[in-house]
KEDO-919466 format. One record per residue (C-alpha): residue in one letter; x, y, z. Coordinates in steps of 0.1 Angstrom, whole numbers, padded with zeros to 4 digits, always signed. Each point is the difference from the previous one (the first is absolute). Example, Ala and Ser with C-alpha at 12.3 -4.5 7.8 and 13.67 -1.06 7.14 Angstrom:
2
A+0123-0045+0078;S+0014+0034-0007;
END
This chain:
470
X+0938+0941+1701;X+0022+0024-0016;X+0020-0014-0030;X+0036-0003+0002;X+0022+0028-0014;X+0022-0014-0032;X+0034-0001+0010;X+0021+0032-0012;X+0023-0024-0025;X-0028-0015-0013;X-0013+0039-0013;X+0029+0008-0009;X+0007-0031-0023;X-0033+0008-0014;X+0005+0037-0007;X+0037-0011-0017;X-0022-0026-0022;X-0027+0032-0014;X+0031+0021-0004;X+0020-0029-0022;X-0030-0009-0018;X+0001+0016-0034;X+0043-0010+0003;X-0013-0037-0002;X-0003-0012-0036;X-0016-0029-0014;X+0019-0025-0022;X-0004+0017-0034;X+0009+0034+0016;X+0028+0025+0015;X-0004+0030+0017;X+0019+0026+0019;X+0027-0016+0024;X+0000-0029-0015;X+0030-0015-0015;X+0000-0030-0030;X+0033-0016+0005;X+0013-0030-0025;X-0018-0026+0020;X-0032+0010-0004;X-0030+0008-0025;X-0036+0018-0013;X-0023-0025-0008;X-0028+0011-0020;X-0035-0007+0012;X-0007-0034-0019;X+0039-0010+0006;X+0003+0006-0045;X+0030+0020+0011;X+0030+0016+0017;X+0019+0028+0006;X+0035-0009+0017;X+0037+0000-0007;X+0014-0020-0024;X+0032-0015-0016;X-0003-0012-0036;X+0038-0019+0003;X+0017-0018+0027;X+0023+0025-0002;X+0026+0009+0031;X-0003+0026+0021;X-0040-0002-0010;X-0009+0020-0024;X-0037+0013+0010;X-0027+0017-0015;X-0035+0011+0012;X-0026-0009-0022;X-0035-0020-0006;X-0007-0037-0012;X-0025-0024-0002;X-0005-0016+0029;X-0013-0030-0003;X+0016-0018-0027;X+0031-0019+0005;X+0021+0019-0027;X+0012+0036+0010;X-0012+0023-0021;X-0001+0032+0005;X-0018+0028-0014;X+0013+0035+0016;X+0035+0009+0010;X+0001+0037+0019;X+0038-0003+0002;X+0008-0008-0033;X+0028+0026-0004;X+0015-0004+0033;X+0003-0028+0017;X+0006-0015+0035;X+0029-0021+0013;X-0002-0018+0036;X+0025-0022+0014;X-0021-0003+0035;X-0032+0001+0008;X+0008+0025+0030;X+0007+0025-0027;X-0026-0008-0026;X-0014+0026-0021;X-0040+0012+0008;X-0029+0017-0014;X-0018+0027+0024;X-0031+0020-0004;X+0000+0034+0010;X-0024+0024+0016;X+0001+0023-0029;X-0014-0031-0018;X+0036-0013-0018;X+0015-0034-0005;X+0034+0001+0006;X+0026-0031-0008;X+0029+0004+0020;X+0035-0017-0002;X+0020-0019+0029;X+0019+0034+0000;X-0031+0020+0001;X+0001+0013-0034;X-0032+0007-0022;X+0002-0027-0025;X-0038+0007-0013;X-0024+0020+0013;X-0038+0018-0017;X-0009+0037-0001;X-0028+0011+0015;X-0008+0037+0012;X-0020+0003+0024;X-0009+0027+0026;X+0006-0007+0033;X-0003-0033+0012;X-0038-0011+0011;X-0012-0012+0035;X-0005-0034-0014;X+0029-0016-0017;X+0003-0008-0040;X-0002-0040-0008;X+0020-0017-0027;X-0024-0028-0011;X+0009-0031-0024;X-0030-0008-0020;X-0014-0031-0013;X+0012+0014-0028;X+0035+0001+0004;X-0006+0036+0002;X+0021+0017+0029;X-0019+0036+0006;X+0007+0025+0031;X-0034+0011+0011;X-0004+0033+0019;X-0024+0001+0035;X-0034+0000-0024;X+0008-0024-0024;X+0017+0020-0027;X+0032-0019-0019;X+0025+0022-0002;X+0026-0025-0017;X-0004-0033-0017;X+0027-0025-0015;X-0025-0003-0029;X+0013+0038-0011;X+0033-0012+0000;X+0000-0035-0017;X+0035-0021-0007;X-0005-0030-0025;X-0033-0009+0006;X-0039+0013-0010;X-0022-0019+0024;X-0041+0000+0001;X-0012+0033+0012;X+0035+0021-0013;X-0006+0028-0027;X+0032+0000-0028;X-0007+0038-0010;X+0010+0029-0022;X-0008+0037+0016;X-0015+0024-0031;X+0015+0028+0022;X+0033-0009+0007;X+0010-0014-0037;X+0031-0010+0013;X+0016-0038+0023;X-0010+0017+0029;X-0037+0001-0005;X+0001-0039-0011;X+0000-0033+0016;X+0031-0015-0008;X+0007-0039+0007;X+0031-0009+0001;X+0019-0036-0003;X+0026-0012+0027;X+0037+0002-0016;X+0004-0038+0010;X-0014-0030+0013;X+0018+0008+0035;X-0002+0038-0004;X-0031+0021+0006;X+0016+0031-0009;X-0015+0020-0028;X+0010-0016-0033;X+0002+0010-0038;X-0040-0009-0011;X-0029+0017+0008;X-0036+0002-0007;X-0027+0023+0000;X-0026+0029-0022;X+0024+0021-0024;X-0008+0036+0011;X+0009+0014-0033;X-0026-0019-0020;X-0036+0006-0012;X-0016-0025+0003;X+0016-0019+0029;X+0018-0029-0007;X+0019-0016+0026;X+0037-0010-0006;X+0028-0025+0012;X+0033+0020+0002;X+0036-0012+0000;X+0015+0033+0020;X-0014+0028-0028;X-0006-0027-0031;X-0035-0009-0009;X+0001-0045+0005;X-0038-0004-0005;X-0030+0020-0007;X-0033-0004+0008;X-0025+0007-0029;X-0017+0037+0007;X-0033+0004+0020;X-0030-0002-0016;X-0027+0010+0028;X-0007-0036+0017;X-0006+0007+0029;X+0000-0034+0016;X+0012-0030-0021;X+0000-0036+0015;X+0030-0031-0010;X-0005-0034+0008;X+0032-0017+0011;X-0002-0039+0000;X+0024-0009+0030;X+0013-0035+0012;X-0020-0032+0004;X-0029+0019-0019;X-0004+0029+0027;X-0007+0032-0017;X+0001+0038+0013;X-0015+0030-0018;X+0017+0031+0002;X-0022+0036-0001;X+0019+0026-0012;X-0015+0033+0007;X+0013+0032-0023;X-0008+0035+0017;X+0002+0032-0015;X-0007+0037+0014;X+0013+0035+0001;X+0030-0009+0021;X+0010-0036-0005;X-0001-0033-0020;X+0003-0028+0015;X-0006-0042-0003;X-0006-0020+0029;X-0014-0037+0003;X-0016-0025+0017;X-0009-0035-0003;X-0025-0026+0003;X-0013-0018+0035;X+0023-0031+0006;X+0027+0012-0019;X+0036-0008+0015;X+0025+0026+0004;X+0007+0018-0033;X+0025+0029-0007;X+0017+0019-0023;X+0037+0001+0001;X+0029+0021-0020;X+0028-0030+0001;X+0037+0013+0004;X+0002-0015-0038;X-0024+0018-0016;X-0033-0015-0004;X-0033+0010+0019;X-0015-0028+0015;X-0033-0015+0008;X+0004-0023+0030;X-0024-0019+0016;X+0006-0025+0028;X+0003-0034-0003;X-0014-0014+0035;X+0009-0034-0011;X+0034+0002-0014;X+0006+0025+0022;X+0015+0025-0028;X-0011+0031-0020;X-0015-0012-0032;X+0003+0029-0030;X-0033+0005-0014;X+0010+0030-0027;X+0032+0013-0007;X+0011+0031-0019;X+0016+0002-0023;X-0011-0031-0010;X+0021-0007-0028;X+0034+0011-0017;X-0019+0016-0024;X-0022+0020+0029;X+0030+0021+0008;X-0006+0036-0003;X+0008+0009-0041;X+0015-0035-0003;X-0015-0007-0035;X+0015+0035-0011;X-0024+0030-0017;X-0030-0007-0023;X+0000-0034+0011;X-0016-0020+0029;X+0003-0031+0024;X-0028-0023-0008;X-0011-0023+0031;X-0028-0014-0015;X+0021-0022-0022;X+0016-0008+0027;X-0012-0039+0007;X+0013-0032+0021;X+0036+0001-0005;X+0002+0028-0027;X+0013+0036+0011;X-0017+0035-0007;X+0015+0008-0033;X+0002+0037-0012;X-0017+0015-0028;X-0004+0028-0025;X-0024+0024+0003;X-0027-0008-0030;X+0012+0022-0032;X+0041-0006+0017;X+0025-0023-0009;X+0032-0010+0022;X+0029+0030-0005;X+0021-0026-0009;X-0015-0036-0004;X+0044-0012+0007;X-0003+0015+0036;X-0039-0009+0002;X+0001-0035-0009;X+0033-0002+0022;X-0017+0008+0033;X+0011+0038+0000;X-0029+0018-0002;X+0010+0035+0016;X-0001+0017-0034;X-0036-0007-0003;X-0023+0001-0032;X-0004+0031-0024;X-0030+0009-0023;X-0005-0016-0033;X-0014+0023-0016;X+0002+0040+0003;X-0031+0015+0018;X-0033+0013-0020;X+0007+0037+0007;X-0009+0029-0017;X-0015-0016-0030;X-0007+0023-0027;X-0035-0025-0008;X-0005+0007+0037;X-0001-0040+0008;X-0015-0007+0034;X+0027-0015+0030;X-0005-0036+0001;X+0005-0024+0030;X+0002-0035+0011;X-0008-0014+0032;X+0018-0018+0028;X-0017-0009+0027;X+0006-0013+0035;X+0031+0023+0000;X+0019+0013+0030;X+0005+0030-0022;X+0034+0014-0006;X+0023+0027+0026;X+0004+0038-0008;X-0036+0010-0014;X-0016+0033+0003;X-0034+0003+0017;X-0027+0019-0018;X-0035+0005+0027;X-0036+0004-0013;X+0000-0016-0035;X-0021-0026-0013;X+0009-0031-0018;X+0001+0017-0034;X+0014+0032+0009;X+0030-0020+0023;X+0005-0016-0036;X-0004+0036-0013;X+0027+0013+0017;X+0025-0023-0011;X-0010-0001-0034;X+0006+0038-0002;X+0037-0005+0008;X+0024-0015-0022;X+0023-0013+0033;X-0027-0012+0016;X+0005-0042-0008;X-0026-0011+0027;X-0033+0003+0020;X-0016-0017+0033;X-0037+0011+0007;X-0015-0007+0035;X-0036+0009+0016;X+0009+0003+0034;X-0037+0003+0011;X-0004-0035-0013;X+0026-0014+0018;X-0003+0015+0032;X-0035+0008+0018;X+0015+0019+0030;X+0036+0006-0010;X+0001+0039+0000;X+0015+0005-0035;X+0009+0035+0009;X-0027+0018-0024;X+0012-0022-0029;X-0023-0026-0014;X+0022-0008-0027;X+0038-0006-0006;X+0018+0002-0034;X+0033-0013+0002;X+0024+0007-0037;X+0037-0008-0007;X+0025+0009-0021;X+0024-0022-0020;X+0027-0023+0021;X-0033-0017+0024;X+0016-0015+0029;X-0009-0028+0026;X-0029-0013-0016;X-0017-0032+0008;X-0030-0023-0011;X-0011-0018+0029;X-0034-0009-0010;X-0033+0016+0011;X+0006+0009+0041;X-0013+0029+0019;X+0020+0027-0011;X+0010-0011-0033;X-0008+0018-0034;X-0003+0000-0036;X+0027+0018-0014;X-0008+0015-0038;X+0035+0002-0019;X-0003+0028-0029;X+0009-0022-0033;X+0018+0017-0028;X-0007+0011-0030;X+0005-0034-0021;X-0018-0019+0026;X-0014-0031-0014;X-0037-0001+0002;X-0004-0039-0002;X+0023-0003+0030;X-0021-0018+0031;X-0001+0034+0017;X-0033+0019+0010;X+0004+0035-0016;X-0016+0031+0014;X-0009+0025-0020;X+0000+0035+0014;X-0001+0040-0005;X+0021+0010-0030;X+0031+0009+0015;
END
């Protein structure tokens, strides 16, 4: 017996399902012809977090914003904005804004009035047989994905506040300006994602890196300078005794440097975060009080602020103890530029030399030098490649502005960090040292060897290095 013929409808309906197929998305994507409207969400595979619209006050008409958030705590926080310049204002959901993607592989966030409020770049051809995807990762990580696979776009390129697990903060050695640097930058309020006046990222200008908190254009902290680690690993001790370690990995090649982390199995939901007052955050959450517990913060004292202490002088943390502030310092062979304003609290003026430099000694005395170590070593040096311990000390004994050295091996510190071609790195200053810092012996930290002058006492409790006559 022949078998019955499918009803016509019944073809159809299954022709119309083959031809809709790659227009259906799954919950953590979007794809052409679909619209995201206020009321609904990406969920990233996992359910960690979301991509949605927003309001950050209960403010009237709404005021929304499209961005990404954990989502599966019961505190909104979120860590990408894409509006953050222009937002969107709905009285009615009949005239909510929404966020497309296009066949020429686009996301495009559109106002009640149908104005771009937001939208990405991307060039592309002509657009492909099979439509582009826009994926949220487990990450947090929202990428557009051409037909084979390729991202196009990711949010990760184009951070706001936060540096999650997986995100590269990074300086480009060919564009030695903002625009080949990650920039993150704080929210101007509690209620306000907008871009605000701090920011945080790799200093272009600067060899070594060092990575910076700005206020607008003014240095507020400084990270010491790279010395080659290439992965260096912090314990933090968390609530109740819980503990995460966070890997940070420091890459450098002929294009880029960059940092990026990651962090140990088990370890609750950790971020960095620029706050709209200043500080860069270490946040980890808190499942049981159900809050963001701050497991570093810099600066982390008055004293950290960028130049705080004043020139020739530095903040030292290690004193620091219990209920006792950082206190700042002179420089060994300094003393307070006016020990009024110094033992007042005012310390802009800084410290000044005691005695003149050794230089140009007609007895052709050898440059002398004590030792401080566990430094983050001091703003504004000059970097000198290829030398050797006693040739970096060399070089500044030869000059007589040259008040300070740093030596580093980088091929100690670093076993796969690509140093460029440069083993070593000689670091000198001149007077007026700036932004220096003992914080003990970290990854990353140095000994700093401050040239003494020529009535240096010999019995002080300094270790003297004797070197090439200079």
């Amino acid at each position: 017996m022949d078998r019955q013929a499918a009803p016509a409808y019944m073809v159809m309906a299954v022709l119309l399902l083959l031809l809709l197929l790659p227009f259906i998305s799954s919950d953590d994507c979007l794809v052409p012809g679909q619209l995201l409207t206020p009321n609904e969400t990406l969920i990233s595979d996992g359910g960690h977090f979301a991509l949605g619209f927003f309001s950050p006050s209960n403010s009237t008409p709404a005021k929304l914003y499209l961005g990404i958030w954990y989502h599966d705590i019961p505190r909104l926080t979120v860590v990408w904005v894409a509006n953050r310049e222009t937002l969107a204002i709905t009285n009615i959901s009949s005239f909510a804004p929404t966020l497309r993607l296009t066949n020429t592989s686009n996301l495009i966030l559109s106002g009640a009035d149908g104005r771009v409020l937001w939208a990405t770049n991307i060039t592309t051809t002509a657009a492909a047989s099979t439509p582009p995807v826009a994926m949220l990762l487990s990450t947090g990580n929202l990428v557009i994905r051409s037909p084979n696979g390729t991202t196009l776009w990711q949010s990760f390129d184009f951070p706001a506040d936060t540096f999650l697990p997986g995100m590269k903060l990074r300086a480009s050695y060919r564009a030695r300006a903002t625009a080949g640097s990650t920039r993150f930058v704080s929210w101007k309020g509690p209620g306000d994602p907008s871009p605000g006046s701090f920011s945080y990222g790799i200093d272009p200008e600067t060899t070594p890196p060092q990575v910076f908190v700005w206020n607008a254009s003014r240095p507020v902290w400084r990270s010491a300078p790279w010395t080659g680690y290439a992965v260096t690993a912090n314990d933090f001790k968390l609530n109740a005794g819980a503990g995460a370690v966070v890997y940070m990995q420091f890459v450098s090649n002929d294009e880029e440097i960059y940092v990026t982390f990651s962090l140990s199995d088990g370890a609750p939901y950790t971020r960095y975060a620029i706050t709209y007052s200043g500080r860069l955050e270490l946040q980890c959450w808190n499942a049981s009080s159900s809050s963001w517990d701050v497991a570093g913060r810099w600066p982390p004292s008055s004293c950290s602020f960028y130049g705080f202490c004043g020139p020739s002088a530095y903040c030292d943390v290690m004193d620091a103890g219990g209920d006792a502030p950082a206190t700042c310092k002179c420089l060994d062979g300094y003393a307070p530029a006016s020990d009024e304003e110094w033992s007042g609290g005012r310390f802009s003026r800084g410290c000044r030399r005691r005695e003149a430099l050794r230089c140009g000694d007609a007895g052709g005395g050898a440059a002398r030098f004590t030792a401080m170590h566990g430094m983050k070593v001091p703003d504004k040096f000059m970097a000198v490649a290829n030398r050797s311990g006693e040739e970096c000390a060399a070089e500044c004994g030869r000059s007589c502005s040259c008040a300070a050295y740093a030596y580093a091996n980088l091929s100690t510190s670093s076993s796969d960090a690509d140093t460029k071609g440069n083993p070593t790195r000689c670091l000198v200053w001149g007077e007026d040292m700036l932004d220096a810092e003992k914080i003990g012996m970290l990854d990353g930290t140095e000994t700093l060897y401050i040239r003494l002058g020529a009535a240096a006492d010999s019995g002080a409790l300094h270790s003297f290095v004797p070197l090439i006559k200079s």
